[in-house]
N, C-alpha and C positions, 0 to 999 in steps of 0.2 A: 416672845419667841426665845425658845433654852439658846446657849449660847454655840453649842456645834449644829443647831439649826440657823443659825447665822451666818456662821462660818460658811456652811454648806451654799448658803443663798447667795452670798456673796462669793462662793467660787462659780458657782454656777451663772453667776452675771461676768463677769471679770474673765472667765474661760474665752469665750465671742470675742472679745474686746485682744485678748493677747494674743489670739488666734488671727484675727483682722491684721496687728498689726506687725505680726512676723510676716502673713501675704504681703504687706507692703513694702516692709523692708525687701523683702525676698523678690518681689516688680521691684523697686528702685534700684536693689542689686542687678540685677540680670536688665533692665533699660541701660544703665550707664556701662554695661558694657556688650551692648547689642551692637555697634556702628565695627564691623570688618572688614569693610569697603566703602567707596563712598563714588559718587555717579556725579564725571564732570558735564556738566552742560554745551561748554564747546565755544561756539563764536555763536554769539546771537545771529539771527535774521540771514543767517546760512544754510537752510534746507532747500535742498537741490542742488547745491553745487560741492558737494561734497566730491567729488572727481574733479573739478577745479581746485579744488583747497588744496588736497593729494598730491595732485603735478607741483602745483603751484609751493609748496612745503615742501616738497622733496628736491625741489631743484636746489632753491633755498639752501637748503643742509647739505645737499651733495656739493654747491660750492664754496660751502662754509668749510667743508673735512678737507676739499681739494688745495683751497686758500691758503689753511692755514698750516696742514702740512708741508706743502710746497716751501712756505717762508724757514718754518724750523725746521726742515731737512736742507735746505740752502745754506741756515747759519750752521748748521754744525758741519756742514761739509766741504765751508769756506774757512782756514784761518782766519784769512782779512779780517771776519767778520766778529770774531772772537773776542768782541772790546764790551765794557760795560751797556752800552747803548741794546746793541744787539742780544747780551745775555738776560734783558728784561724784554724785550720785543719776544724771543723765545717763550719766554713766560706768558706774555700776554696771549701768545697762540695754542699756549695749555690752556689756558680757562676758557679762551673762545671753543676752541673743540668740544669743552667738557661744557660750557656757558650753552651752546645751541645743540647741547644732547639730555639737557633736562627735560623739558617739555616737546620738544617735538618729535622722537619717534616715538613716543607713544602714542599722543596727537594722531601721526601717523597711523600706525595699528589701530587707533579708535575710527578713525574715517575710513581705514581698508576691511576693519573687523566686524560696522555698524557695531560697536561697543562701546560704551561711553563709563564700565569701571575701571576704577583703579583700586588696587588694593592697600590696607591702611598702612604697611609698611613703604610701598612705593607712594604713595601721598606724603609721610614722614621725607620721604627720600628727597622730594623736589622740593620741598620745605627746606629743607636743611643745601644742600646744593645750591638752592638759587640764591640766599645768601650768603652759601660760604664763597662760590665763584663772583658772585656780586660784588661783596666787600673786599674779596681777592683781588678784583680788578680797578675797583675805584681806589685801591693802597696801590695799586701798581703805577698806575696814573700819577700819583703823587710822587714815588719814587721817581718815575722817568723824568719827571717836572725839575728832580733834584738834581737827578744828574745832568738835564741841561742847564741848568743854572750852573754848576760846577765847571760843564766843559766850555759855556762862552764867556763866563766872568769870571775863573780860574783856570785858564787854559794852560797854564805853564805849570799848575799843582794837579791835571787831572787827575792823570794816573796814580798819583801820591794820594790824593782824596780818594778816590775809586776803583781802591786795589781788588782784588779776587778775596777777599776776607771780607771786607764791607759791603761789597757787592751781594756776596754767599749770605751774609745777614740780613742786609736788606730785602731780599728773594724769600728768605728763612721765613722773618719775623712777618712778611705779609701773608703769609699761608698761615701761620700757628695764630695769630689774631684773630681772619679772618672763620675759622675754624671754632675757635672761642665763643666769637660772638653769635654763627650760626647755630652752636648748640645750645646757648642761652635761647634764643630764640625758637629755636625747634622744641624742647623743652616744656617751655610755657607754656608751647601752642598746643601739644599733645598730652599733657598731665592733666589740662582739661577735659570731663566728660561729655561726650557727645552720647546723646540719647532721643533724640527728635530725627528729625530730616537728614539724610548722609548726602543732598544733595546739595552739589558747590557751582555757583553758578561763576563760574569761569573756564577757560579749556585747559585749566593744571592746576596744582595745587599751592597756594599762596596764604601766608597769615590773614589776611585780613577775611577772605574768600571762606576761609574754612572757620574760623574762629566765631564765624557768625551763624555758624550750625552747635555751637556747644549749648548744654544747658547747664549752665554757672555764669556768674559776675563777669566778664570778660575786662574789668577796668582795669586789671595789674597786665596784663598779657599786650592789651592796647596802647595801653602810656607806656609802657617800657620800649614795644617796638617803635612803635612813634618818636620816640626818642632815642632809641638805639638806631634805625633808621635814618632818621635827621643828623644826629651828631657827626657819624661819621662821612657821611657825605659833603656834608657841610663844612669840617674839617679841613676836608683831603681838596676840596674846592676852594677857602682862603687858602691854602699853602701854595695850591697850584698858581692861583692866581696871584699873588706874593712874586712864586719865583719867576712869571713871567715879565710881571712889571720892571725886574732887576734887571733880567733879562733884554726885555725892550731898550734899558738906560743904557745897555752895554754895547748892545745894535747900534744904535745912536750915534753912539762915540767912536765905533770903526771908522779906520781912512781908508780900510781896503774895501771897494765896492764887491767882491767876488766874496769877500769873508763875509759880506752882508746878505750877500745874497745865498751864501750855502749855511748859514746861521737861520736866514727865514726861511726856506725851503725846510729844514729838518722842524721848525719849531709850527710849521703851517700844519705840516702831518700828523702832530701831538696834537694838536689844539683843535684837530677836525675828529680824529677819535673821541678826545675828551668830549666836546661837545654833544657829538653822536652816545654818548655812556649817560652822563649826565640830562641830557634834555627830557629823555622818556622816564629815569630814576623821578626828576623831579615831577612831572607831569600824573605817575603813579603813584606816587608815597605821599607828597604834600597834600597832593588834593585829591579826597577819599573820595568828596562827594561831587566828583564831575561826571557827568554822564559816563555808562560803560561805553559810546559810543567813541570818545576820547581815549577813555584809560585803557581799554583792548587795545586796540592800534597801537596805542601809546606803546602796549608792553610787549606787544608780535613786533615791532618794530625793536624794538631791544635786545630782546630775546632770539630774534629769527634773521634780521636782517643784519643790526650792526657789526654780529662778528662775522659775517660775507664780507661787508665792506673794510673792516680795518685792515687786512691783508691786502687788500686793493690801494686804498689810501698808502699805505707805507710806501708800496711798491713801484708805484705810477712816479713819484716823484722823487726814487731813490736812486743812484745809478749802479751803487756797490752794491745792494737788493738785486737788481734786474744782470746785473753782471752776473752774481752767483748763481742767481736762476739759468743761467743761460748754460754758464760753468754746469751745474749738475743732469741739464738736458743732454749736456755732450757739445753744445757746441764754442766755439774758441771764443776765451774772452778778451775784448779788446786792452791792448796797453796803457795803462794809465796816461 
């Protein structure tokens, strides 16, 4: 065969062959960026009571906003109340507000709308929020831990310790971390391609939930959160637990039974939030593979209930909480 009859025959086979595989480049392009939405699943074993779930979620969140505004519009419209203690409780009523408005009014509009999308930038949105409010709160816990260790076993240095500068920092540096570390996280989970199934089998959008629709390795995305996850809760839970111990020794040691008892009283309030934060953190992050039947609860309970109840918990057991509340209702508060 002459050699530009070669040529010829060999383009003429080779043609098919680059033609095939520009189509596939061009399906692999346009797959890995087909996912624009993605379709939550909800609460398993819940058809038919979707006007239970409704009331039941809305009441939830309506005393969640009523809660926790109530507390910080009382701290800032009490001086009294204007001491480090209270300028982190404040705080804490930020993230709860923002904490139980990631997932459920949408939740919400999916049960009132029968529509179970969400669109890829609000799936990014609850991704990144539920961690950055998450790890917000679990540093916040740790700070409040600190300054009770300050005001019962440095009481004569509080204020000295726990001026309006260190305070402002410590307030600072938990949002700007927390913030960090939710974008490392968000990040990883989204620079992933997803090109299969947009559906998440949970009722919001969470790393592990979503991460398991991507088509790529998921091993860097996994170990990191897993380990971003763990470290810092883990963390912020020996310090806690640190400063209570010191704390206990300090109880201990009082002659005055009334400074004993308003020492445990404040420290009972900490240590019932803490617990209520932590119990369900651990329940869904350590253990992947526990039935959904545990880890949904576990996480509605997290996410839906606990910031209802910490503005409860504070308040029930606070007397200058219940004084200001009463102050900003209008009516007269009693004399110390």
């Amino acid at each position: 065969m002459l050699p530009q009859a070669r040529a010829w025959h060999a383009g003429a086979w080779s043609r098919p062959y680059i033609q095939t595989m520009r189509k596939e480049s061009l399906v692999g392009r346009v797959n890995h960026t087909m996912v624009t939405h993605f379709v939550l699943l909800g609460i398993p074993n819940t058809d038919g009571l979707q006007t239970i779930l409704f009331i039941t979620f809305l009441a939830f969140y309506l005393c969640t906003l009523l809660g926790n505004l109530l507390i910080f519009s009382a701290i800032l419209a009490d001086a009294h109340l204007h001491t480090p203690m209270y300028f982190f409780l404040c705080n804490l009523s930020i993230v709860d507000l923002g904490f139980s408005s990631i997932s459920t009014p949408k939740f919400l509009v999916n049960l009132w709308a029968k529509s179970r999308t969400i669109s890829l930038g609000g799936c990014m949105s609850q991704v990144f929020f539920n961690h950055f409010l998450g790890s917000t709160e679990c540093l916040l816990f740790t700070v409040m831990a600190y300054d009770q260790y300050v005001a019962i076993c440095h009481p004569l240095r509080y204020l000295l310790i726990m001026n309006r500068r260190v305070c402002a920092l410590l307030a600072t540096g938990t949002w700007i971390v927390s913030a960090f570390n939710a974008t490392i996280l968000t990040s990883l989970t989204f620079t992933l391609p997803y090109c299969g199934s947009n559906v998440v089998e949970y009722f919001f959008c969470d790393i592990f939930p979503v991460v398991k629709l991507a088509c790529a390795d998921t091993y860097v995305v996994k170990t990191v959160s897993f380990t971003n996850i763990g470290v810092v809760p883990m963390t912020c839970f020996l310090l806690i637990f640190a400063s209570y111990v010191r704390i206990i020794y300090s109880v201990l040691k009082m002659n005055s039974a009334k400074g004993r008892r308003k020492a445990a009283s404040t420290c009972v309030s900490h240590l019932a939030v803490v617990t209520l934060f932590f119990g369900p953190c651990a329940l869904v992050y350590t253990q992947p593979q526990l039935s959904k039947r545990l880890v949904i609860p576990g996480q509605i309970f997290g996410n839906v209930v606990t910031p209802m109840l910490n503005p409860a918990i504070y308040t029930l057991r606070n007397k200058e909480v219940k004084a200001a509340l009463r102050k900003l209702r209008g009516g007269q508060t009693p004399a110390p």
